[in-house]
Structure formats: structure tokens, C-alpha cells
C-alpha positions, 0 to 999 in steps of 0.5 A, spaced: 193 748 375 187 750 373 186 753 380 193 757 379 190 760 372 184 763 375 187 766 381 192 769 375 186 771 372 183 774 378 190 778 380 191 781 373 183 783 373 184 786 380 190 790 377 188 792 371 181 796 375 185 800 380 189 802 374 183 804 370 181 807 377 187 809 380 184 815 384 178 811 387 183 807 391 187 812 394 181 817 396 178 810 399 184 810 403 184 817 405 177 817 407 179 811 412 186 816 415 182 821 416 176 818 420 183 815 423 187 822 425 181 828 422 175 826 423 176 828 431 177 836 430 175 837 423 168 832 423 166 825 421 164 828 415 170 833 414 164 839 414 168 842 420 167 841 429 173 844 432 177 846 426 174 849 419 170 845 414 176 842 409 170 841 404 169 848 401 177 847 397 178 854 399 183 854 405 186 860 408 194 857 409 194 854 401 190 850 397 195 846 392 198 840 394 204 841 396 202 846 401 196 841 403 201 836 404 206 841 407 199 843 413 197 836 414 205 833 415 208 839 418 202 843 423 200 850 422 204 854 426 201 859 430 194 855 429 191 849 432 193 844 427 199 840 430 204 836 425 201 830 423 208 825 420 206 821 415 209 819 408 207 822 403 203 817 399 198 817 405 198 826 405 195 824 398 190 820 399 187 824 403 187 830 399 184 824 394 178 824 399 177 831 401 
């Protein structure tokens, strides 16, 4: 019993921080998707390689979300930036992260 009440404690202590939080978190997971389908062109660090520096929030095809989300889901037409398909949560951390 008392192993059960300290894991409930533990549960809703966990969920009250992300609640207080909850940005942190999604740029966590943005940062470990970009380093998983970005960081190839665009850099480690986002700072630019073969594709532009993503840091500087000044972006040529649009800057808010719903064009960031639009860039990263559907590609940019006549660039080198190909479709990536995800769902929208996932668009969204990492435009948390960058």
C-alpha cells in the first residue's frame, strides 16, 4: 500500500512540473526531432550547413506557426526543403526548440 501512495505521489508531482512547464518539455522533444530529421542540413546546432540558419527567427517563406508548421510538413516548393509528414504536435516542438 504504501509503495502504491508514494508512486501516486510520485505521478502527480511529475504532471503538476510539466503543467507549470509545459514548453520545456515540448522543446526537449523538438531539439531530439531535429537532431533526428534536421540537424543533417540545417546543422547540429540549427546555425545553418547545407540549408539556412533556423536561429535568427527571421525566415525568408514565413515566420509564424502555422507557416513554420506548413514548411516543415509540406516542403518548400521550388527549394530544397523536401516534405517532411508528421503530426502537428511533433511540428510544434520543434518550433518549441528552435
Amino acid at each position: 500500500m504504501r509503495v502504491v501512495s508514494l508512486l501516486t505521489i510520485s505521478i502527480i508531482g511529475a504532471a503538476s512540473l510539466l503543467a507549470q512547464h509545459p514548453n520545456a518539455t515540448s522543446a526537449e522533444a523538438g531539439k531530439v526531432l531535429f537532431q533526428k530529421r534536421c540537424a543533417s542540413c540545417h546543422g547540429e546546432n540549427a546555425r545553418g550547413g547545407g540549408a539556412p540558419d533556423l536561429t535568427s527567427g527571421s525566415w525568408r517563406h514565413g515566420g509564424t506557426e502555422e507557416d513554420l508548421i506548413r514548411n516543415t510538413t509540406q516542403g518548400i516548393p521550388n527549394t530544397q526543403m523536401p516534405p517532411f509528414p508528421m503530426p502537428r504536435e511533433e511540428a510544434q516542438s520543434l518550433i518549441a526548440f528552435l
